[in-house]
Biotite code that builds the C-alpha atoms (Angstrom):
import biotite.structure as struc

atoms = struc.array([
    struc.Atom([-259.147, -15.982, 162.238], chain_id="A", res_id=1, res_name="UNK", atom_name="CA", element="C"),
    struc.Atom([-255.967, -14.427, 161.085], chain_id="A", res_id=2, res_name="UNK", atom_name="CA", element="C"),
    struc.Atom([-257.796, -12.817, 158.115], chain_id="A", res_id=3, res_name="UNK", atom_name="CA", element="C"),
    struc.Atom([-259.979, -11.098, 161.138], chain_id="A", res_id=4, res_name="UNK", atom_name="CA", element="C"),
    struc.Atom([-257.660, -9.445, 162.736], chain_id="A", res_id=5, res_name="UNK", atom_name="CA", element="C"),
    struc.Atom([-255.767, -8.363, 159.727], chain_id="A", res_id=6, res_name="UNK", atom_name="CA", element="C"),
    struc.Atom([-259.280, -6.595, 158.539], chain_id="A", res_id=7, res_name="UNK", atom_name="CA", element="C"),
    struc.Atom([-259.167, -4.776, 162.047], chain_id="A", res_id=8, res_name="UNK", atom_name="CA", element="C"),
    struc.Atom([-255.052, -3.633, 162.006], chain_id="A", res_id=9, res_name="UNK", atom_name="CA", element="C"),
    struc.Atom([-256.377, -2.077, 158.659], chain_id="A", res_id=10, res_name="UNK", atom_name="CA", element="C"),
    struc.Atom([-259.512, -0.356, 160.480], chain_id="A", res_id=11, res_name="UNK", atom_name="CA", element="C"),
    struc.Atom([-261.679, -2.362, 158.594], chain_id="A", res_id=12, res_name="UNK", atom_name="CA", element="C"),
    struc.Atom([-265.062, -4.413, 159.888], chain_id="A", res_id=13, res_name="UNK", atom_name="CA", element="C"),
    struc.Atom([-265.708, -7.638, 158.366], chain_id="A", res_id=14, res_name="UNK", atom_name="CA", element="C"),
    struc.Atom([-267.351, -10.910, 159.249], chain_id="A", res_id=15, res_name="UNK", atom_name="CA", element="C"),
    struc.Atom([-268.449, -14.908, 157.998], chain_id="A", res_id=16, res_name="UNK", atom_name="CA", element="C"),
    struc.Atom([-270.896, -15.688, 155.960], chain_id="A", res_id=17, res_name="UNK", atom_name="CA", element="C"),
    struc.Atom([-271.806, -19.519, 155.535], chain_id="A", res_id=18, res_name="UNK", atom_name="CA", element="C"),
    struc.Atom([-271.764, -20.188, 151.853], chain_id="A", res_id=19, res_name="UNK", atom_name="CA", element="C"),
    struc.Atom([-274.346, -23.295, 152.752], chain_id="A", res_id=20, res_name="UNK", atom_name="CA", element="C"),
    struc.Atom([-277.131, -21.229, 154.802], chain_id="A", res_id=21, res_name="UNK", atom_name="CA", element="C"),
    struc.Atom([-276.490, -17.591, 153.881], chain_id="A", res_id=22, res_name="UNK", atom_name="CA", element="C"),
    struc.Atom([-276.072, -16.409, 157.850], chain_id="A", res_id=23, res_name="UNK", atom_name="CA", element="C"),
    struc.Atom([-273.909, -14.354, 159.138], chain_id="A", res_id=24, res_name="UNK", atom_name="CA", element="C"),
    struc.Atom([-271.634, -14.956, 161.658], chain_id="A", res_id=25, res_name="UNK", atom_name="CA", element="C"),
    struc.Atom([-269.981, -13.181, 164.355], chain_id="A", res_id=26, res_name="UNK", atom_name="CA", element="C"),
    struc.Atom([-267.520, -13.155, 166.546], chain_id="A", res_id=27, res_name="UNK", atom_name="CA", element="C"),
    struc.Atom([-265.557, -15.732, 163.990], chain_id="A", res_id=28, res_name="UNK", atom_name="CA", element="C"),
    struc.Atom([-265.775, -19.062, 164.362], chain_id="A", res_id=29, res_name="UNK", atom_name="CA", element="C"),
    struc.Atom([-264.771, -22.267, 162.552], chain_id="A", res_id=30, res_name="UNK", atom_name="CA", element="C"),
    struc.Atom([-267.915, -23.969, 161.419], chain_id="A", res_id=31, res_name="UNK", atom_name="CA", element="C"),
    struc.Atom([-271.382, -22.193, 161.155], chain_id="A", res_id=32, res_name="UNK", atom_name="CA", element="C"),
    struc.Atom([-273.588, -21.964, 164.731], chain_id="A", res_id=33, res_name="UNK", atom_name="CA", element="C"),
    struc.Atom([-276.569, -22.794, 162.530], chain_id="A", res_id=34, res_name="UNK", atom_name="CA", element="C"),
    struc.Atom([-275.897, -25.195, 159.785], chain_id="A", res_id=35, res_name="UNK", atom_name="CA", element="C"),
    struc.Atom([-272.261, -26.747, 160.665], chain_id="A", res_id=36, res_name="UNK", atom_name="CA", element="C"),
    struc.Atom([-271.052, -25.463, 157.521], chain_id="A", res_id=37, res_name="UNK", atom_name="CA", element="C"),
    struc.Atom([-267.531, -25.357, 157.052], chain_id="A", res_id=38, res_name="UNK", atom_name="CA", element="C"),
    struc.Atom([-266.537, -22.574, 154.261], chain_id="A", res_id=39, res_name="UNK", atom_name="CA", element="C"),
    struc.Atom([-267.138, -19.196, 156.374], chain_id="A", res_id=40, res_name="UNK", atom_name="CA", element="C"),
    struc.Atom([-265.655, -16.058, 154.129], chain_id="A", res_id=41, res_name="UNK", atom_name="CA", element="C"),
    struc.Atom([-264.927, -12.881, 156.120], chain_id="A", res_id=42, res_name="UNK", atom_name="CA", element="C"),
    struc.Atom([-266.588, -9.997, 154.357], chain_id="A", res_id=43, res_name="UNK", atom_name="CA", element="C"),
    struc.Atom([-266.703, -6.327, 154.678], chain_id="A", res_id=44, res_name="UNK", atom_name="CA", element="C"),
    struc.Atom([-269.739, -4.686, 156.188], chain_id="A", res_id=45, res_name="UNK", atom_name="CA", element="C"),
    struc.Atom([-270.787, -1.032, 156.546], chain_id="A", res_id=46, res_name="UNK", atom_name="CA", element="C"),
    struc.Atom([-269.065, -0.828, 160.398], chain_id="A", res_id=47, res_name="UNK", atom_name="CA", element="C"),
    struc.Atom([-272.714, 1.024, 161.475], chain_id="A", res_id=48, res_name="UNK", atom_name="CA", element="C"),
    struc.Atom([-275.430, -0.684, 163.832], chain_id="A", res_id=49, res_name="UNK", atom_name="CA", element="C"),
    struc.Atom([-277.514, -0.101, 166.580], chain_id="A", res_id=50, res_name="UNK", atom_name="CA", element="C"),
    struc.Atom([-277.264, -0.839, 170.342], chain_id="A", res_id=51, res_name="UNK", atom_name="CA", element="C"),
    struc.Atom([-279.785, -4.509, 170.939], chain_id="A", res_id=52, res_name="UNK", atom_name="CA", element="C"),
    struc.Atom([-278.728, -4.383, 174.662], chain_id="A", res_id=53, res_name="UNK", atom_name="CA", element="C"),
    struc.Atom([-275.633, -3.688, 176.930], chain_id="A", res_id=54, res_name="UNK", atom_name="CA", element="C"),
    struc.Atom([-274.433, -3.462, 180.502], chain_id="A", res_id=55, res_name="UNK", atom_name="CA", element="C"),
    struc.Atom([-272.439, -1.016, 182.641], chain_id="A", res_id=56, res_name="UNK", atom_name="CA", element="C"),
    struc.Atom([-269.057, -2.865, 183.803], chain_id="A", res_id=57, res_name="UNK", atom_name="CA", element="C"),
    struc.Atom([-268.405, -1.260, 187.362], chain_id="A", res_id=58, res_name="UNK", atom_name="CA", element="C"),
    struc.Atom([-266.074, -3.594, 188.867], chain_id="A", res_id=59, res_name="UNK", atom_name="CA", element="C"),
    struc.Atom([-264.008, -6.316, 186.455], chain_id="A", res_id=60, res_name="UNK", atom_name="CA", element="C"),
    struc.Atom([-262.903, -9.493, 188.107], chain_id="A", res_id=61, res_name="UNK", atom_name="CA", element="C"),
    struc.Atom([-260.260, -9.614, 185.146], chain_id="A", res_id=62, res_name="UNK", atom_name="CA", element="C"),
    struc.Atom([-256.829, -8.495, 185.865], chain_id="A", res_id=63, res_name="UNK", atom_name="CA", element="C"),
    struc.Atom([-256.245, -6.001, 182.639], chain_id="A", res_id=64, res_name="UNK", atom_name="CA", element="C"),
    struc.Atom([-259.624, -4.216, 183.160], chain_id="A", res_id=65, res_name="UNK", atom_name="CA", element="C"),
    struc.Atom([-259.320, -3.403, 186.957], chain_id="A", res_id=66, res_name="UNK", atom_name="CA", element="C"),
    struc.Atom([-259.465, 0.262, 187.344], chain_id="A", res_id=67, res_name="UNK", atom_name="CA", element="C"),
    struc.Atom([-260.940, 0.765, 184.214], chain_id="A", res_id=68, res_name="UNK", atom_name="CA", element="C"),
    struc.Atom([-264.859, 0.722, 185.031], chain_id="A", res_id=69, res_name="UNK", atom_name="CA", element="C"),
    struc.Atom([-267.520, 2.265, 183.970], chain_id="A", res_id=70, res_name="UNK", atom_name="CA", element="C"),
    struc.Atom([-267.419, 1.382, 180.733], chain_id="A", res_id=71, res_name="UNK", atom_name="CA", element="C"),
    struc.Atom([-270.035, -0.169, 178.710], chain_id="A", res_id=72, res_name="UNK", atom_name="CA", element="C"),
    struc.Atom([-270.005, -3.459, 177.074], chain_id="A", res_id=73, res_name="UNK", atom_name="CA", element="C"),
    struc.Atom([-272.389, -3.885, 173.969], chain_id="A", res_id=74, res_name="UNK", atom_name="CA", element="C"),
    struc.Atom([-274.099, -6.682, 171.522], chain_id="A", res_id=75, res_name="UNK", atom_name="CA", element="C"),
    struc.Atom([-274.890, -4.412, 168.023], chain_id="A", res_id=76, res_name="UNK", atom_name="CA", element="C"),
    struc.Atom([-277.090, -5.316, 165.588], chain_id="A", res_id=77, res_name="UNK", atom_name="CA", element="C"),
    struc.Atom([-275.293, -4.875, 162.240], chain_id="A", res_id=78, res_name="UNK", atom_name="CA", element="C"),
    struc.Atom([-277.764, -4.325, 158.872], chain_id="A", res_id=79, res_name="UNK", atom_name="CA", element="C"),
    struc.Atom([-275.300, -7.284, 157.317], chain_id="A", res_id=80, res_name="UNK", atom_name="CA", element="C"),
    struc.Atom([-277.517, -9.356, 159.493], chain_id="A", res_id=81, res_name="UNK", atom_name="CA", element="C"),
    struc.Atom([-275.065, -10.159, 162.293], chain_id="A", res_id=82, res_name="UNK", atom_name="CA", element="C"),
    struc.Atom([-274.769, -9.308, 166.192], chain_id="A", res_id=83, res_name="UNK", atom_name="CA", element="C"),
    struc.Atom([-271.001, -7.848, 167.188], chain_id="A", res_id=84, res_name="UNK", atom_name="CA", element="C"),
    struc.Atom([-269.948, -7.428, 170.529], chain_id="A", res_id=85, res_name="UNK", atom_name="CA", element="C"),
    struc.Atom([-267.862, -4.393, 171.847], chain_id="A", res_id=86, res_name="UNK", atom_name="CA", element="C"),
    struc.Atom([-266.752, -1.867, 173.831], chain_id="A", res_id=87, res_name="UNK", atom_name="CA", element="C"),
    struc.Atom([-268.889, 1.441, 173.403], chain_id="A", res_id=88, res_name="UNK", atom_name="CA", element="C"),
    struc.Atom([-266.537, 4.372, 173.644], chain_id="A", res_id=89, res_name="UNK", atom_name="CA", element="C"),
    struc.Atom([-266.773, 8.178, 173.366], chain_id="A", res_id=90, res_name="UNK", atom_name="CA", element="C"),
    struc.Atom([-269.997, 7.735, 175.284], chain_id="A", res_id=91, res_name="UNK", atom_name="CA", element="C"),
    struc.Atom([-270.528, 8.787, 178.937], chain_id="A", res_id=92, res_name="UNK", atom_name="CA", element="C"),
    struc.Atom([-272.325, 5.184, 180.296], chain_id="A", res_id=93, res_name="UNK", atom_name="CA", element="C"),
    struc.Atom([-275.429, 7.033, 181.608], chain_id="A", res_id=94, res_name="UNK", atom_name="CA", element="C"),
    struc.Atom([-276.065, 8.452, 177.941], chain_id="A", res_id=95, res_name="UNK", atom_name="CA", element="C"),
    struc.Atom([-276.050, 4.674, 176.460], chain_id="A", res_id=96, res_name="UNK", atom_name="CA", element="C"),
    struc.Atom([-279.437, 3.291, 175.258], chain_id="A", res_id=97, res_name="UNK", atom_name="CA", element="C"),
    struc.Atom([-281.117, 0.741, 173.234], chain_id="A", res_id=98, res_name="UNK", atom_name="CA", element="C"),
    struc.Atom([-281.451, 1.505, 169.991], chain_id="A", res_id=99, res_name="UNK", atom_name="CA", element="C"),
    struc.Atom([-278.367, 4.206, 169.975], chain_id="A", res_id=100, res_name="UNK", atom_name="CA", element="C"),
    struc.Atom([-277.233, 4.522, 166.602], chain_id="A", res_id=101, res_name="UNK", atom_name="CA", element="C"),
    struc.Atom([-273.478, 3.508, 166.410], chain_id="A", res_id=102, res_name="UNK", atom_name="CA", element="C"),
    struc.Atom([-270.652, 3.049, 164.432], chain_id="A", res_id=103, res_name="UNK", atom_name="CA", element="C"),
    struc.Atom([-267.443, 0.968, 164.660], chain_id="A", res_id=104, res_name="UNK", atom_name="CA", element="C"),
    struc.Atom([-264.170, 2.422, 165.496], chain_id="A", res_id=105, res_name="UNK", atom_name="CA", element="C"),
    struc.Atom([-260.762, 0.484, 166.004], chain_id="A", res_id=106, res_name="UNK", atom_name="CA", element="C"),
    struc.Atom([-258.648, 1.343, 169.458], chain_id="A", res_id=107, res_name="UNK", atom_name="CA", element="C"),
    struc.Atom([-255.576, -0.649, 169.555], chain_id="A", res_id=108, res_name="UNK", atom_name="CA", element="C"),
    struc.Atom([-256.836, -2.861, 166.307], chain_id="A", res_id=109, res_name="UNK", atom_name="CA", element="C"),
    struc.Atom([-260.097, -3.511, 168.477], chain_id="A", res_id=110, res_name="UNK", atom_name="CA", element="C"),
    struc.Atom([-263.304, -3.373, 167.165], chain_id="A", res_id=111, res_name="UNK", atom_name="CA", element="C"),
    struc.Atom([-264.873, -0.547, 169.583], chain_id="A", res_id=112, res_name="UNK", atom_name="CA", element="C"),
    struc.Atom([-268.206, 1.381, 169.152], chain_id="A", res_id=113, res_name="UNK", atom_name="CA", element="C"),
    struc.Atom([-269.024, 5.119, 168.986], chain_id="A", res_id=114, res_name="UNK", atom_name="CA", element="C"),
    struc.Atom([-271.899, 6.688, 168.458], chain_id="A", res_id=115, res_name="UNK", atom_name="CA", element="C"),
    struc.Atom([-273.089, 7.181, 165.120], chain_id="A", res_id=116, res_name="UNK", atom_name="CA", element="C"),
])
């Protein structure tokens, strides 16, 4: 995981591919979801995708994000063939939609989403 969040202080996307089944994986993980496969590579990928779905955080029961809503809270669908989950920013919530184009950007070495 360390090799993660190294790629993100650098402002750099990048996620696992299973050398045994080809998928992609994302958030990181240990062992493939699919296969069990154990030898997961972080790669680079392009750091553009497109909205699948999202929701509209008003009120967070977690300490850290109280007094922080609206904000919106995304899965992307990445070309690479992954799913990556973040924080679309720059964005008034109301203007959010399936489908949005979007790109990655890093806030405090976080993988956030703009759109593209």
């Amino acid at each position: 995981m360390d090799a993660y969040w190294a790629a993100c202080a650098r402002g750099e996307l990048v996620i696992q591919r299973c050398t045994a089944c080809e998928r992609r994986v994302h958030l990181p993980a240990v062992e493939c979801p699919w296969c069990g496969g154990a030898d997961l590579p972080f790669e680079p990928v392009s750091g553009e995708g497109v909205v699948h779905t999202f929701t509209v955080v008003h009120r967070s029961f977690v300490k850290e994000f109280s007094g922080r809503g609206p904000y919106v809270l995304a899965w992307v669908d990445l070309p690479e063939g992954a799913r990556a989950l973040g924080q679309v920013v720059d964005c008034p919530p109301e203007r959010v939609r399936i489908g949005m184009q979007v790109r990655v950007t890093f806030r405090d070495e976080l993988p956030q989403w703009r759109p593209g």
